[in-house]
Every structure is written in structure tokens, then in C-alpha cells.
N, C-alpha and C positions, 0 to 999 in steps of 0.2 A: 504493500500500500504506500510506500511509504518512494518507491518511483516511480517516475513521472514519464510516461512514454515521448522523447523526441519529436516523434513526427504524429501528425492525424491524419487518417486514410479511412476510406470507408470499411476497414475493416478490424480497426481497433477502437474503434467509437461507438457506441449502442446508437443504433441510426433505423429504428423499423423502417423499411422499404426505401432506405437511403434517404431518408429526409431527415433534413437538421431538426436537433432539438432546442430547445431554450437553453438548456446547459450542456458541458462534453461531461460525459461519463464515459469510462473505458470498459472494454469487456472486464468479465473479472477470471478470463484465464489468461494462457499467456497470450494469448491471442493480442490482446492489448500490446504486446510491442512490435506485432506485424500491422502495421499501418495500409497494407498492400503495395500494388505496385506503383512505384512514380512517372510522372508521366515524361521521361527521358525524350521521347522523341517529339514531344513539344516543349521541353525546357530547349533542347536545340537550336529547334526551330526559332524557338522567342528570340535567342541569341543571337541567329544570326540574320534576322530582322532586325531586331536590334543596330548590329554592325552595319548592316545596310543603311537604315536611318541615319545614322551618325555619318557615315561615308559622305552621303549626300548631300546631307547639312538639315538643318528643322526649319531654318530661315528660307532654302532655296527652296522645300516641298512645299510649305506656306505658301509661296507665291506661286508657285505651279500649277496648287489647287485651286488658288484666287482664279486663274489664269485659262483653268478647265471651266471652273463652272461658269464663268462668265460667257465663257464659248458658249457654254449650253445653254445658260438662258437667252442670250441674244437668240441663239439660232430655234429654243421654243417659244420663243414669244413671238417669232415672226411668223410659227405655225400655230397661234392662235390660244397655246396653253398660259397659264397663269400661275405663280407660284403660290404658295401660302402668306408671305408677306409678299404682297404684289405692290411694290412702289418705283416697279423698274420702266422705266422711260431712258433711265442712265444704269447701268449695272454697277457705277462706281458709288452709287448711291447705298449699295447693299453693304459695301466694304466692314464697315466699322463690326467688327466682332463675327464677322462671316466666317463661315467653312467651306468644303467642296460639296455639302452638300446640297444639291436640287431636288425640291419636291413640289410635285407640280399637277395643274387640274387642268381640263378642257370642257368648256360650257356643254360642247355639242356632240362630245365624243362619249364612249363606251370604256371607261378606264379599263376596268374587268378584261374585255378584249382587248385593249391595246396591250396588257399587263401580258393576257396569252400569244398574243404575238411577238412580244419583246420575248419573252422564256423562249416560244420557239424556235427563236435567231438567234439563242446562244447571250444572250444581252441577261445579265443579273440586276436585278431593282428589286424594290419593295413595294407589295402593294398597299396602300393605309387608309384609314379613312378618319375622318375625325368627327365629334361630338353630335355633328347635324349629319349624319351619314355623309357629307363629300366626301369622293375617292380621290386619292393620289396616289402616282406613282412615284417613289421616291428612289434617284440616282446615288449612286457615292462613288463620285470616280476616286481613284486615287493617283498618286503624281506618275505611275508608270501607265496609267494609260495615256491614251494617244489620242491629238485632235482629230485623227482618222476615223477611231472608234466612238468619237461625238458625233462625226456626221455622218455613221453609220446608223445610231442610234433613230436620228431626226429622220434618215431617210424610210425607214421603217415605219417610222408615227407618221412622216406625211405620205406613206401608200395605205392609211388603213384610217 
């Protein structure tokens, strides 16, 4: 009783059906110092994301992504979609505290289907909807993708 197992894992913690509890309690055999398995080949992975980020710089992917979604919203907004904060006339309007990400609605369109069309061409989004049921599709590019794969995207929403 009297040590304290190092690591927690689903399988030195009393966790019915793997769901946390309000407090850690340990098994009470020895089980308690097998934590199971670590997940090595996403600590890896993190890592060497990690290294990639830093390579690249966090200031240079910042602007990257300013850089992308601006793409994106000019080139939606001239097909007639709308984002959730929609005050874009100037995209440099959105700046202050912005991300890469684009989420966005169409008065006359079908999101649902444009959302199955987009999956069907291979294109990753989210579909969402908010409080008054409107749908959006919501983008997240990241600094490796490519102003190619933006007007890919467009050319899909404008054949459907």
C-alpha cells in the first residue's frame, strides 16, 4: 500500500468499461504496477512533429495558414458561401486573433451533399451545425497543404 505505481494505464487503475473515475484507485493486485502498454509509436510520432514544427519555424506556419485561409475564403465567397463570422469584404479584416481555420455556409446549397461530395474527392472537412440547425462545412488546412488543393476544393463546391 504503501507504493505508489509510476505510471496510469488502463490497466492498473479501476476504470469499469474504461471510463475515468472521480478519483485513481489502483487495482489491488499486482496488476497495479502494469499500467499496460505505452503508446511508443505515437510518442514518436509527436516527436517528430514536433521537430518538424520547430524546423519550420511557428512564426513562418502562422503566416502560411493566414495565407491559406485567406485563399479560401476569397475564392468561397466568390462562390457565394458565407462564413460564421461573415465581415469579409477585406479578408484582412479577419486577421486579429484568426486561425487557418474556414467554416463556412451556402444560403442555396445542400451542405449535407456538398459535405458527401467533398469525402468523395478524397477532401477531409467537418460537417457542423450550430444552435439554429445551420450547416457548415468546416476546413482546416494546414501549412503543408497547397494553394492547389484550395482550388481543388472550390472546384468541387462550384460543380455541385
Amino acid at each position: 500500500e504503501m507504493l505508489q505505481p509510476s505510471l496510469h494505464g488502463a490497466w492498473n487503475v479501476v476504470s469499469p468499461g474504461f471510463v475515468a473515475q472521480e478519483t485513481i484507485r489502483y487495482e489491488s493486485t499486482a496488476r497495479r504496477y502494469e499500467p499496460g502498454a505505452l503508446n511508443l509509436p505515437g510518442i514518436v510520432g509527436m516527436v517528430a512533429s514536433m521537430e518538424l514544427l520547430m524546423e519550420c519555424g511557428i512564426e513562418a506556419i502562422g503566416e502560411r495558414l493566414l495565407k491559406l485561409r485567406d485563399a479560401m475564403l476569397v475564392q468561397l465567397h466568390a462562390l457565394g458561401f458565407r462564413g460564421i463570422v461573415d465581415t469579409v469584404d477585406n479578408v484582412d479584416a479577419l486577421r486579429g486573433g484568426s486561425s487557418g481555420i474556414v467554416t463556412v455556409t451556402h444560403p442555396a446549397k445542400d451542405m449535407k451533399a456538398l459535405f458527401k461530395q467533398l469525402d468523395a474527392n478524397g477532401v477531409t472537412a467537418s460537417l457542423r451545425q450550430d444552435r439554429k440547425g445551420t450547416m457548415y462545412i468546416r476546413f482546416s488546412p494546414h501549412f503543408y497543404n497547397t494553394e492547389e488543393e484550395i482550388e481543388r476544393i472550390c472546384e468541387i463546391l462550384r460543380a455541385n
